[in-house]
Wavefront OBJ file of the C-alpha trace (Angstrom):
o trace
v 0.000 0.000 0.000
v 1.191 3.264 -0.807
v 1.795 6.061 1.885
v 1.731 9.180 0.144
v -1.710 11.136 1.310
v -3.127 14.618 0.638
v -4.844 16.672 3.070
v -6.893 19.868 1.577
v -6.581 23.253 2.970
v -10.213 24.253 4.388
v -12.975 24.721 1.746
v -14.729 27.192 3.004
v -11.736 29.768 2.890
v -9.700 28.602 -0.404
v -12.642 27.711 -2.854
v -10.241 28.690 -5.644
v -7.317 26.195 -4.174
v -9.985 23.202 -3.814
v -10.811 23.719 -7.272
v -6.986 22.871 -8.571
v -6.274 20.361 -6.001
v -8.976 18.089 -6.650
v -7.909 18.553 -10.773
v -4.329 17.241 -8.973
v -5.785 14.093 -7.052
v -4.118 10.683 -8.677
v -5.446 8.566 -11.500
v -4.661 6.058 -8.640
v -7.216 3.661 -6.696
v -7.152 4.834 -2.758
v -9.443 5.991 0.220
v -10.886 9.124 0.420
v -11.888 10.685 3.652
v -14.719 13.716 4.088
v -13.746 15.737 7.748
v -15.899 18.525 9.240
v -15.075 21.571 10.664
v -14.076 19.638 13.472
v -11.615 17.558 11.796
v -13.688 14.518 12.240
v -13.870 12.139 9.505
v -17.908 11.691 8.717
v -17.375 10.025 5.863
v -14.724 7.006 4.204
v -15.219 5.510 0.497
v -12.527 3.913 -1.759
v -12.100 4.546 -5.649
v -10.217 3.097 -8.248
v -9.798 6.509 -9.473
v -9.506 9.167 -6.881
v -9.277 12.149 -9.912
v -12.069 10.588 -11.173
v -14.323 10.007 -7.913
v -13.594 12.304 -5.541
v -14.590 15.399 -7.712
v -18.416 14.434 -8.203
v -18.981 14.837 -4.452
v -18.709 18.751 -4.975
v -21.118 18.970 -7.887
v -24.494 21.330 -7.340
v -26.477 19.918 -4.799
v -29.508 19.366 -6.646
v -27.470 16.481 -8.735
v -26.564 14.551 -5.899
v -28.896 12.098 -3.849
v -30.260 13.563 -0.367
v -28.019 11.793 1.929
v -24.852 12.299 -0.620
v -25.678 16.455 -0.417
v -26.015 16.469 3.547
v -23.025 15.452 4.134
v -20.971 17.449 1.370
v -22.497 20.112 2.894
v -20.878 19.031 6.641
v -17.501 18.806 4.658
v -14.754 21.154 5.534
v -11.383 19.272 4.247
v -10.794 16.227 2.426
v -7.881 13.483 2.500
v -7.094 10.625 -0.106
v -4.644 7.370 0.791
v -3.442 5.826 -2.519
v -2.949 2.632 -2.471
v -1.614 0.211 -4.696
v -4.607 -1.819 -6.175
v -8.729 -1.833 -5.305
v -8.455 -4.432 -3.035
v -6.191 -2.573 -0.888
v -8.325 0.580 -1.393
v -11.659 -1.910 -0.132
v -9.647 -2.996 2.696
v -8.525 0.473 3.950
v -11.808 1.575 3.802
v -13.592 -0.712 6.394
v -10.386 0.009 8.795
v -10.857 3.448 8.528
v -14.900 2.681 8.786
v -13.904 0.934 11.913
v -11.579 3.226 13.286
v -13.398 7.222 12.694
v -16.899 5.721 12.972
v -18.430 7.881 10.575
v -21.733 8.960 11.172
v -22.575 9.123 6.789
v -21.591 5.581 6.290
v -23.345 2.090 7.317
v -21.610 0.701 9.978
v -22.121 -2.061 12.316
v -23.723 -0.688 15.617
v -21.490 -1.408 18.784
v -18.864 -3.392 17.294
v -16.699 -2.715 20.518
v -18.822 -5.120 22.247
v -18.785 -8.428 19.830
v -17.376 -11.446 21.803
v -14.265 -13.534 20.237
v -13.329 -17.036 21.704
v -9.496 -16.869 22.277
v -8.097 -20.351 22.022
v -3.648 -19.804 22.226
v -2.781 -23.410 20.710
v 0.822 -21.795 20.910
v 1.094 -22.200 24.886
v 1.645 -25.168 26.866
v -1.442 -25.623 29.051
v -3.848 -22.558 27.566
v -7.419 -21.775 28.787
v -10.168 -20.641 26.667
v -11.487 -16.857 27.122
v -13.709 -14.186 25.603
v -11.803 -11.513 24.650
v -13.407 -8.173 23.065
v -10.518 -8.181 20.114
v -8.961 -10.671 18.267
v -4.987 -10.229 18.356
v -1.958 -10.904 15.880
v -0.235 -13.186 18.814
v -0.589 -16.393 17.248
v -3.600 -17.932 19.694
v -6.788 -19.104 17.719
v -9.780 -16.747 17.559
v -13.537 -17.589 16.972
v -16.012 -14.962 16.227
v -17.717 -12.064 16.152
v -20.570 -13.237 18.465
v -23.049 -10.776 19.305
v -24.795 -12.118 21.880
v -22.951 -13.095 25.217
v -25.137 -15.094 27.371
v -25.635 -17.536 24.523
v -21.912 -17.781 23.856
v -20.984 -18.595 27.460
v -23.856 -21.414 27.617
v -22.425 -22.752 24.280
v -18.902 -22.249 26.493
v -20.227 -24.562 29.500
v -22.277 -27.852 27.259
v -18.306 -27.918 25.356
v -16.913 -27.483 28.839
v -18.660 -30.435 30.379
v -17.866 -32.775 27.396
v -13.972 -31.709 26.464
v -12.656 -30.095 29.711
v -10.148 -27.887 29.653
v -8.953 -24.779 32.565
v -10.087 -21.930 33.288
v -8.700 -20.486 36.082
v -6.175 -17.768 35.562
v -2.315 -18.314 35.652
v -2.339 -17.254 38.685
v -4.013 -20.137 40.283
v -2.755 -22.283 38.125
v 0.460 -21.798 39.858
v -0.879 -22.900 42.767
v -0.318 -26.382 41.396
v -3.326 -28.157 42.922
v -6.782 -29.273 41.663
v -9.393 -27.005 41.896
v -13.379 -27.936 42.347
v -13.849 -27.943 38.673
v -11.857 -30.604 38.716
v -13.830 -32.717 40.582
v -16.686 -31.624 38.821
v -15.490 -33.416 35.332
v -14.849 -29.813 34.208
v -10.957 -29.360 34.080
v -8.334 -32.307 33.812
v -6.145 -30.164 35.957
v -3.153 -29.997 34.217
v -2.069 -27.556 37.005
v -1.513 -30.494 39.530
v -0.025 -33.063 36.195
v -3.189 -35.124 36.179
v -2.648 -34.308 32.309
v 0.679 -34.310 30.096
v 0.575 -31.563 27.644
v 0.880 -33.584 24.371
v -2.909 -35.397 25.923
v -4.579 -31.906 26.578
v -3.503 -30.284 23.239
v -5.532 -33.125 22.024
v -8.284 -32.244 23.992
v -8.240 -28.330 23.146
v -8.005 -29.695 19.127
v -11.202 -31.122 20.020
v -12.973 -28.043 21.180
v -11.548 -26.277 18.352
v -12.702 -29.079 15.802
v -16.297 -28.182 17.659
v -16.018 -24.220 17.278
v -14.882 -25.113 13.626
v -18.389 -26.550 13.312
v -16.891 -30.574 12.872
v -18.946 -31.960 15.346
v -18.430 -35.078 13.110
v -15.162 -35.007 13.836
v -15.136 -34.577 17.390
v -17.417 -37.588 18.167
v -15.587 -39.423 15.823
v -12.496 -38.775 17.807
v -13.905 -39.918 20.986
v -15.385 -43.064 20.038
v -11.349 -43.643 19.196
v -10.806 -42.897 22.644
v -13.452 -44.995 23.796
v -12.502 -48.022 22.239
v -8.603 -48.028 22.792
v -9.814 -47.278 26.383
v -12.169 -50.556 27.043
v -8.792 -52.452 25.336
v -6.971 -51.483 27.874
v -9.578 -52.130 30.178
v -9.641 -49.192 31.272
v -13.542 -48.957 32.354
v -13.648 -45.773 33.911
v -12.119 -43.789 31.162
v -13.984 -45.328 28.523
v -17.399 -44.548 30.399
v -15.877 -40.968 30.650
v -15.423 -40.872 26.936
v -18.910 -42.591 26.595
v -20.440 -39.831 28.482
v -18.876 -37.253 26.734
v -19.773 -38.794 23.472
v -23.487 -38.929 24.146
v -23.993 -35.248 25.329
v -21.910 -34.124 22.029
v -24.068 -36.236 20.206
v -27.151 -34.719 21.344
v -25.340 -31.007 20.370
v -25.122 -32.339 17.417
v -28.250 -33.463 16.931
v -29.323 -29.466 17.613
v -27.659 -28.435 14.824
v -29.931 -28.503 11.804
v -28.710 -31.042 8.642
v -29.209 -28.667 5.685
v -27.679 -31.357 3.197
v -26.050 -28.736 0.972
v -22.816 -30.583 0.338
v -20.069 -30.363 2.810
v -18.756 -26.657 1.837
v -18.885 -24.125 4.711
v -21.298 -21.537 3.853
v -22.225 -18.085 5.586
v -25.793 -16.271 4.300
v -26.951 -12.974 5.139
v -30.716 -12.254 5.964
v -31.258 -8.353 5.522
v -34.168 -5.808 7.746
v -34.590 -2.321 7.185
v -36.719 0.565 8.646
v -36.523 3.652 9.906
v -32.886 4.525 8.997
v -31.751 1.511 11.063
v -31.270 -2.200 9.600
v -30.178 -5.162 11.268
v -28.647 -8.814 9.355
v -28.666 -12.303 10.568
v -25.862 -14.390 9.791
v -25.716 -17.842 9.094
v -23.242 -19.921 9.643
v -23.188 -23.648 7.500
v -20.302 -25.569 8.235
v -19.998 -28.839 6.718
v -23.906 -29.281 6.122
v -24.904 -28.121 9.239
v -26.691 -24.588 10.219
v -23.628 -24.710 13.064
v -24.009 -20.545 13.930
v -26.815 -17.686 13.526
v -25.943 -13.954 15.131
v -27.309 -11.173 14.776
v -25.518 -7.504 13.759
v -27.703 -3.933 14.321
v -26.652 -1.420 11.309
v -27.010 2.247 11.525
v -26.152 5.237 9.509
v -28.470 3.988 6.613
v -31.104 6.243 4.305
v -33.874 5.551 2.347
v -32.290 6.163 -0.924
v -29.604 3.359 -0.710
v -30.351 0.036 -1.573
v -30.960 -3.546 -0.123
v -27.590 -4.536 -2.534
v -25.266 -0.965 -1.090
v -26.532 -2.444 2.255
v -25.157 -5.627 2.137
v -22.285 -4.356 0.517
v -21.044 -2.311 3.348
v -22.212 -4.543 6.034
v -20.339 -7.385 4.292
v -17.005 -6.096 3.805
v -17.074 -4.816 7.180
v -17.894 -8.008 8.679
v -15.151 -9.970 7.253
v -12.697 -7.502 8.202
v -12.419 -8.730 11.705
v -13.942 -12.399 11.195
v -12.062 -15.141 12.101
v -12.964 -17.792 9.323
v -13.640 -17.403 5.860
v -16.247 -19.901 4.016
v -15.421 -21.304 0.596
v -19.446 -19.855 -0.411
v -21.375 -17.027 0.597
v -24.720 -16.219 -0.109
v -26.660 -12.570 -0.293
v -29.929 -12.301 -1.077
v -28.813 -9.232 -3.789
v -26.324 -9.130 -5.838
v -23.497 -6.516 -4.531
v -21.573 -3.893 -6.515
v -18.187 -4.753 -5.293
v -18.886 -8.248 -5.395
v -15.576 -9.214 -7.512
v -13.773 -7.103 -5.629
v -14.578 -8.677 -2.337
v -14.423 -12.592 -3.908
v -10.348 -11.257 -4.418
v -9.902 -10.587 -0.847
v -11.609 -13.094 0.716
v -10.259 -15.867 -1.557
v -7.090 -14.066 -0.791
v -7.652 -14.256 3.166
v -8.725 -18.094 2.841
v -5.818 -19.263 0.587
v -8.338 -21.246 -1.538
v -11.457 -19.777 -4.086
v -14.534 -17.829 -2.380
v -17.947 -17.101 -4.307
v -20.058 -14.531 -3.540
v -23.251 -15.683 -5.004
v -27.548 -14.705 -5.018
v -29.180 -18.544 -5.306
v -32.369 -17.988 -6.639
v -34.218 -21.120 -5.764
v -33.540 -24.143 -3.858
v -32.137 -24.439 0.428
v -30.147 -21.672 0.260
v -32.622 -19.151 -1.183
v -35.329 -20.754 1.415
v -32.305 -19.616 4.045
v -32.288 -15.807 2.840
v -35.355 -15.671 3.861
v -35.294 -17.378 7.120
v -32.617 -15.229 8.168
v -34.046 -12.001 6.687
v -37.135 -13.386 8.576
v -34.795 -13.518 11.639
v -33.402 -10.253 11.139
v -36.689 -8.643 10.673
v -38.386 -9.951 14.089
v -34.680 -8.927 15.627
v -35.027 -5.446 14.775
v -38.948 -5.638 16.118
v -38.030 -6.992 19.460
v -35.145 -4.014 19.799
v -38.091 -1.569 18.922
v -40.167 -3.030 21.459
v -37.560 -3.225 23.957
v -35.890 0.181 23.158
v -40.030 1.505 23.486
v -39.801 0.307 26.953
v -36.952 1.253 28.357
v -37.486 4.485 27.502
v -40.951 4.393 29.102
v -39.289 3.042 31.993
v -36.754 5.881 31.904
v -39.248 8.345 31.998
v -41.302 7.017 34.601
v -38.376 6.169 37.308
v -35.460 8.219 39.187
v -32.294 7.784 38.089
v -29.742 6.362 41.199
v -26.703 7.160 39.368
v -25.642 10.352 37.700
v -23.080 11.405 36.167
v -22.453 14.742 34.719
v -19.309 16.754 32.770
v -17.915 19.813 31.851
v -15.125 21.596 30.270
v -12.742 24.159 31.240
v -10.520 26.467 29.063
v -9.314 30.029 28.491
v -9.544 30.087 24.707
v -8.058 26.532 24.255
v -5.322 26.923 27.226
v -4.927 24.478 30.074
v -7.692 22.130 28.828
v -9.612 20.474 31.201
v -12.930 18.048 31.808
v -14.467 17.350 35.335
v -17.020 14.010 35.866
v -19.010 14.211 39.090
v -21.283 11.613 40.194
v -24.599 12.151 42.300
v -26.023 8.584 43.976
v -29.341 9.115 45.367
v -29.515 12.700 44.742
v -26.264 13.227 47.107
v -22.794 13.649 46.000
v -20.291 10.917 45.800
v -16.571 12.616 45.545
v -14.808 9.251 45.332
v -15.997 8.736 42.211
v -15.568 12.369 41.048
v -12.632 12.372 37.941
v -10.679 15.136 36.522
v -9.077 15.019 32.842
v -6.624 16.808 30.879
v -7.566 17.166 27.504
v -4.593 15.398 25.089
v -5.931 15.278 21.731
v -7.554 18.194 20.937
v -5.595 21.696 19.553
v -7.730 25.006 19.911
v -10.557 26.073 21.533
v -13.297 23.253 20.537
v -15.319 22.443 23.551
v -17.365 19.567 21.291
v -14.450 18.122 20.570
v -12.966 18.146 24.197
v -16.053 16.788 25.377
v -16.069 13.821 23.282
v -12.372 13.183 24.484
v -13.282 12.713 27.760
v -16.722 10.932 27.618
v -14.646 8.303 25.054
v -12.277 7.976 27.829
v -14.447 7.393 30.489
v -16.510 5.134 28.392
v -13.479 2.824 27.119
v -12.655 2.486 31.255
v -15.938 1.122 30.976
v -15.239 -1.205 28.608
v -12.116 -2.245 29.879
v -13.675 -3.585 32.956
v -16.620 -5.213 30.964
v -13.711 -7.494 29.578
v -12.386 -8.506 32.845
v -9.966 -6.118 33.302
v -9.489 -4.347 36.425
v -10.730 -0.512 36.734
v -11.433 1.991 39.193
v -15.179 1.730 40.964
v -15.706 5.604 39.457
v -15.116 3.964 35.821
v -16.850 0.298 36.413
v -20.217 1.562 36.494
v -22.477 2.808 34.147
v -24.684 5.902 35.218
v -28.848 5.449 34.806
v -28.213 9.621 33.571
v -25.704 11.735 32.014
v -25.949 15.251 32.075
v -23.899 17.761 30.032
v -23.035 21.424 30.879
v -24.328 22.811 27.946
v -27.419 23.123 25.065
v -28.551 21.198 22.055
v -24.611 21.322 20.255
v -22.653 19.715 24.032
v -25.148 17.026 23.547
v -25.767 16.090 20.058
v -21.580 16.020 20.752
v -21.930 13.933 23.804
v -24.587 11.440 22.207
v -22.537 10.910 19.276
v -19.119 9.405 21.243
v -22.223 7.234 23.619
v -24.141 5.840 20.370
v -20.378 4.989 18.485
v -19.351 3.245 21.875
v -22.922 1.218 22.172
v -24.278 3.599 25.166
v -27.060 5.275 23.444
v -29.812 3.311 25.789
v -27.900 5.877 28.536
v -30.302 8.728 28.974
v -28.380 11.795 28.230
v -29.596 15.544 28.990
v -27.693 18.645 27.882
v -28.918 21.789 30.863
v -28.233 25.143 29.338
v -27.050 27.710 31.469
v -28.848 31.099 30.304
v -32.519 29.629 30.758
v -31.768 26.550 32.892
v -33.760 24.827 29.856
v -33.162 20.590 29.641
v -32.629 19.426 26.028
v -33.026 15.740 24.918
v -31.817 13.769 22.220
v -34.167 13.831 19.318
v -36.395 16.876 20.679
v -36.146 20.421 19.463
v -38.477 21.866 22.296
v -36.461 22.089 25.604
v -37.943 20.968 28.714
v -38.644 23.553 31.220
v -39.029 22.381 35.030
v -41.184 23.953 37.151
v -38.621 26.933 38.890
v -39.403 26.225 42.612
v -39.557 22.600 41.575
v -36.730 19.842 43.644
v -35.758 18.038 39.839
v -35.101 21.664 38.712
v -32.946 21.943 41.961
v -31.257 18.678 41.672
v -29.704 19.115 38.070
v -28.693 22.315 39.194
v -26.486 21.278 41.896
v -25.256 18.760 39.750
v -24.080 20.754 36.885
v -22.815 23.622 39.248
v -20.494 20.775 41.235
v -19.797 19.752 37.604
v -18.747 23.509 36.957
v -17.080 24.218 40.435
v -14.851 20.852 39.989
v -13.980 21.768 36.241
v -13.231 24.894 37.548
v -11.059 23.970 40.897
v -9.231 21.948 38.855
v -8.329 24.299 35.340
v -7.019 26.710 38.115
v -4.765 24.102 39.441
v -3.658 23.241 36.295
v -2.996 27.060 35.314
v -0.642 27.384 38.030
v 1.217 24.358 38.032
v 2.129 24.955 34.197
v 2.573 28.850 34.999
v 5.116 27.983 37.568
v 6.728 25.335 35.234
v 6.905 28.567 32.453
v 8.217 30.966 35.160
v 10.910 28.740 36.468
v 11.682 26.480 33.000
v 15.592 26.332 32.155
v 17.038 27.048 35.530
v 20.123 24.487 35.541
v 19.675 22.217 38.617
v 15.829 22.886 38.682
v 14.169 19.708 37.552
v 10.369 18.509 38.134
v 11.339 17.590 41.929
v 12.399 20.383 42.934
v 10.194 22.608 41.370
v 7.253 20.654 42.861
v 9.278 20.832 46.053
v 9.315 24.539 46.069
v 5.258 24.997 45.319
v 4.497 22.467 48.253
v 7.071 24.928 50.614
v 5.698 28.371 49.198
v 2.170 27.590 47.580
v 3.013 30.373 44.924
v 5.120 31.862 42.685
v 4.911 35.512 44.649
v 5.839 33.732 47.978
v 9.064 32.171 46.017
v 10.201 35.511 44.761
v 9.328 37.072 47.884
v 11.653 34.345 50.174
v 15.502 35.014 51.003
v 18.165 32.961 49.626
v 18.708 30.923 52.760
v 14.426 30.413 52.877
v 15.301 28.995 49.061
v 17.860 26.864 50.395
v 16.126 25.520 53.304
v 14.144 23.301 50.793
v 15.974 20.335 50.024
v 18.023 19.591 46.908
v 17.851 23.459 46.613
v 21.889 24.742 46.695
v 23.134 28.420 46.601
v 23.366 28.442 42.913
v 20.138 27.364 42.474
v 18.629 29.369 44.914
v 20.667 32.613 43.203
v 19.542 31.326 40.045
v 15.865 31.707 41.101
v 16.171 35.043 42.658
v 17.802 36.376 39.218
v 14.971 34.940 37.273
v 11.873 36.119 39.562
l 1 2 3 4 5 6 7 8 9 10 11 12 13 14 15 16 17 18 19 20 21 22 23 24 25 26 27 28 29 30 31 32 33 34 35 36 37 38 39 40 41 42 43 44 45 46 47 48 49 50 51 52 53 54 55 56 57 58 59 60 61 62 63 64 65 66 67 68 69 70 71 72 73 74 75 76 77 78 79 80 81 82 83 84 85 86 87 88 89 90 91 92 93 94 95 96 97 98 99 100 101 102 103 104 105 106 107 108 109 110 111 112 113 114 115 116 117 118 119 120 121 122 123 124 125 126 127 128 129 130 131 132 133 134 135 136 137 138 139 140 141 142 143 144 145 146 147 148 149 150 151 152 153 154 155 156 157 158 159 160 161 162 163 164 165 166 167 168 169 170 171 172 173 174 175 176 177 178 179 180 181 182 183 184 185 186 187 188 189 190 191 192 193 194 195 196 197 198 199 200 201 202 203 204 205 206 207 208 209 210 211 212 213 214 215 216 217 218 219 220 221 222 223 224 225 226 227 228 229 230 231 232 233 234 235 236 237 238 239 240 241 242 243 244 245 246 247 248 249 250 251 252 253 254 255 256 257 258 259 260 261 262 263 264 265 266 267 268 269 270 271 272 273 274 275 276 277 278 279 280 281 282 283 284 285 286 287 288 289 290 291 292 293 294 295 296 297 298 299 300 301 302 303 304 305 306 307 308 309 310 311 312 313 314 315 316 317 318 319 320 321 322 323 324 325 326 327 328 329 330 331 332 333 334 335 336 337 338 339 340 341 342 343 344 345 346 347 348 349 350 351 352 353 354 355 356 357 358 359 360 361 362 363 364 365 366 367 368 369 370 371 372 373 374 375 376 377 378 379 380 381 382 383 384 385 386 387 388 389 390 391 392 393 394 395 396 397 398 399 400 401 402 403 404 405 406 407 408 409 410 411 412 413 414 415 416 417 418 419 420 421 422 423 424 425 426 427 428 429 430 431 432 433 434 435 436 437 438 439 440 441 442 443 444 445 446 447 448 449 450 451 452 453 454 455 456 457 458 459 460 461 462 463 464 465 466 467 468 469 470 471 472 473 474 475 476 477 478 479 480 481 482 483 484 485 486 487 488 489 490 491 492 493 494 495 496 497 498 499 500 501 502 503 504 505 506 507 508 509 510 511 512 513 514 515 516 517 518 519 520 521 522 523 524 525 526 527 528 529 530 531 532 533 534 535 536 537 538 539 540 541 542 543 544 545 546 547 548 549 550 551 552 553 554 555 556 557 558 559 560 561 562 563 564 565 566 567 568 569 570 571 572 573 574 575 576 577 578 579 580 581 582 583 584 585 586 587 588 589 590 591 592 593 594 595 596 597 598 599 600 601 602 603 604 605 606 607 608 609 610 611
């Protein structure tokens, strides 16, 4: 892939520049990406000929289709990626889909929170976990799975007929049996009850499963079986009988599609309302072995079923872990070639990407677009009610921001949290602002709600966070009108959040706005909700506030005191702990100087000379 990108100068000021530069794009194939004033990307396509794409997006208006016009109209700059071929160019373009999240493409909804099985063949005695991203470390990965509880039951039934650890490697140091153990649920290779050449075997097994060869795997254990009873070995061969029967009866759940023994995924497609959702199929060798679910969003009326499944299929194999020799779409895509390359590339062997228009597969299209459909009903049903339910009840936990700046200097964001209407200061954060140049309050907002949010995340997937971070509030409130939150509720839908009730309280009339509404609400003056959110967002304000001051004169007296030789971070934190100010440090003696330690005459001298 080539390296060599373009960014445009702003649009809106050099009209006459954009003209010539997009005359200069490449004859090349590459990505193209649309930013905002903002600098966020909102839109990513590929081309095989950026001079020739790129240009039609900044045609009249009244040629281009609806969506297409809204968001040339959001566009402020432009950058192209060459690359060297399409395929590259295809590829790019669902990782930087995946990456910038932008809000005028279709995109898989909440893709942060798919499941992966992580299987790491490459370690001696390895455990099986659910991991929220597949890696490059050489373990085997199984996935995406979108719906948890049904993973980790799948999980258990293998787990009670090919045991294999889970406990961490921490207590598998420990180097004795644990209960599971004794429960037929780990051969506790921990305590050497199990050589490691015998439980490889028995992790090939429950990857032969996940692969979908349950054929395999019983196959395998009536082997075991057998060479067991020779050896008259009763007990183990009942084992292996036992286990044998409950995979059997798996099996036996899995539906026999006779379609040949090809693995096959199909892709069932819903629409309405600007949202869509897809069910998946999963075929592998003859039997219906997998069906999830994916929610789409950033769709309009004008594109169709076939652009649909385009997008939502090249995103999906971007991060799945197998590729099927056939897969099936009930319309036939644009980039369908295109996409047959790359995935026959990715499996080392050919992949069709084909529309059956009669016979079992074409009967499951329209199961799963069946599925999909009653999917997206139930989430309308469900979304209907919590948001009844949110309306009707008192939120325990809130949590509300704000940002402090002078013009863009000493950036900061407070988060303070309010449980049952009283404060809670352990769980009150404060945040520098890292990422973001200039004085852009949106933008510094969605820095720190997408860092509080990932902490989230982090300790959804078992890793260890602070309380403050762990839990998810039942409100968010923003300092700020209708632009803080349409900011705010773009980083919570991107990050899967948007069932989070989010408020934005506006200082001038104390006036509540909510997502989706252009009235604002106005509580009664003298009424105690009216009080509450008040105290919240001041405490919000005060913290922000507290802490931007702080900040101020920690970096002021870094400034003031910067390139004295002998003064480093220590010291100088030293001296603000001794005087509390810069005006008490020029106002001190020599000898006062020197009194703190690590502080010599020189020094000391220095400091005088400089204040």
């Amino acid at each position: 892939m080539a390296t060599a990108t373009q960014k445009a100068a702003p649009i809106t000021e050099r009209p006459e520049y954009l003209r010539e530069r997009l005359k200069a794009l490449p004859e090349t194939p590459g990505v193209y990406l649309m930013r905002d004033a903002q600098g966020r990307v909102i839109y990513a396509g590929k081309a095989l000929s950026l001079r020739n794409r790129v240009p039609n997006y900044f045609q009249a208006s009244s040629v281009l289709p609806e969506h297409i016009a809204a968001m040339v109209a959001r566009v402020y700059e432009f950058e192209v990626i060459t690359t060297a071929t399409e395929k590259e160019a295809l590829v790019l373009e669902q990782t930087m889909i995946k990456r910038h999240r932008p809000r005028f493409n279709i995109r898989l909804r909440d893709d942060k929170n798919y499941l992966y099985i992580k299987l790491p063949l490459n370690e001696d005695f390895p455990r099986v976990t659910l991991v929220r991203r597949p890696a490059n470390d050489g373990a085997r990965y199984w996935g995406p799975y979108t719906h948890a509880i049904a993973l980790r039951t799948t999980l258990k039934t293998v787990r009670r007929v090919i045991p294999y650890r889970s406990c961490k490697d921490s207590e598998f140091a420990l180097g004795r049996p644990c209960f599971y153990y004794h429960l037929n649920l780990c051969s506790a290779p921990c305590a050497g009850f199990i050589n490691r050449e015998d439980y490889h075997e028995q992790l090939n097994q429950v990857a032969s499963f996940l692969d979908g060869r349950s054929d395999h795997v019983a196959r395998r254990l009536k082997e075991q079986m057998q060479a067991a009873a020779d050896k008259l070995e009763y007990e183990a061969a009942a084992r292996y009988r036992d286990r044998l029967d409950a995979m059997e009866r798996m099996a036996e759940r899995q539906k026999v599609l006779a379609m040949g023994r090809y693995d096959q995924d199909l892709f069932g497609l819903a629409r309405a309302d600007g949202q869509g959702s897809v069910r998946v199929f999963s075929v592998r060798e003859g039997r219906l072995s997998g069906s999830e679910n994916f929610d789409l969003v950033g769709l309009d009326k004008e594109q169709s079923d076939a652009d649909i499944l385009n997008a939502f299929v090249s995103q999906y194999y971007v991060n799945a872990t197998h590729i099927p020799k056939e897969v099936f779409v009930p319309a036939a895509l644009p980039d369908r070639e295109l996409i047959e390359q790359w995935l026959t590339e990715r499996r080392g062997s050919n992949v069709t990407v084909r529309v059956p228009q009669r016979g079992k597969q074409r009967e499951l299209l329209q199961q799963a677009a069946a599925n999909a459909q009653e999917t997206m009903r139930q989430l309308r049903i469900k979304l209907d009610y919590d948001a009844d339910r949110t309306a009707s009840t008192l939120p325990v936990r809130i949590e509300c921001y704000d940002i402090s700046n002078i013009q863009g200097k000493y950036p900061v964001g407070s988060m303070v949290v309010f449980e049952d209407g009283r404060p809670k200061p352990a769980h009150y954060r404060h945040f520098r602002i890292k990422t973001v140049q200039g004085a852009n309050d949106f933008a510094m907002l969605q820095e720190v709600l997408r860092r509080r949010f990932s902490r989230h995340a982090r300790s959804e997937e078992g890793i260890p966070e602070e309380p403050s971070f762990s839990h998810l509030p039942d409100l968010v409130l923003i300092d700020g009108g209708k632009g803080q939150l349409s900011a705010a509720r773009e980083v919570m839908e991107t990050m899967g959040l948007s069932s989070v009730s989010t408020f934005g309280l506006a200082k001038e009339q104390e006036e509540l706005f909510r997502p989706g509404q252009s009235e604002p609400i106005r509580l009664p003056i003298d009424s105690e909700a009216l009080f509450l959110v008040q105290r919240v967002r001041d405490e919000a304000h005060r913290f922000a506030i507290t802490f931007h001051r702080v900040v101020r004169k920690k970096d002021a007296f870094v400034s003031v005191l910067d390139g004295i030789t002998g003064l480093g971070p220590v010291r100088r934190r030293a001296l603000l702990r001794q005087f509390g100010s810069i005006d008490n440090i020029r106002n001190a003696t020599v000898e006062e100087l020197m009194a703190v330690k690590g502080i010599t005459r020189p020094v000391a001298v220095a400091i005088k000379e400089m204040l």
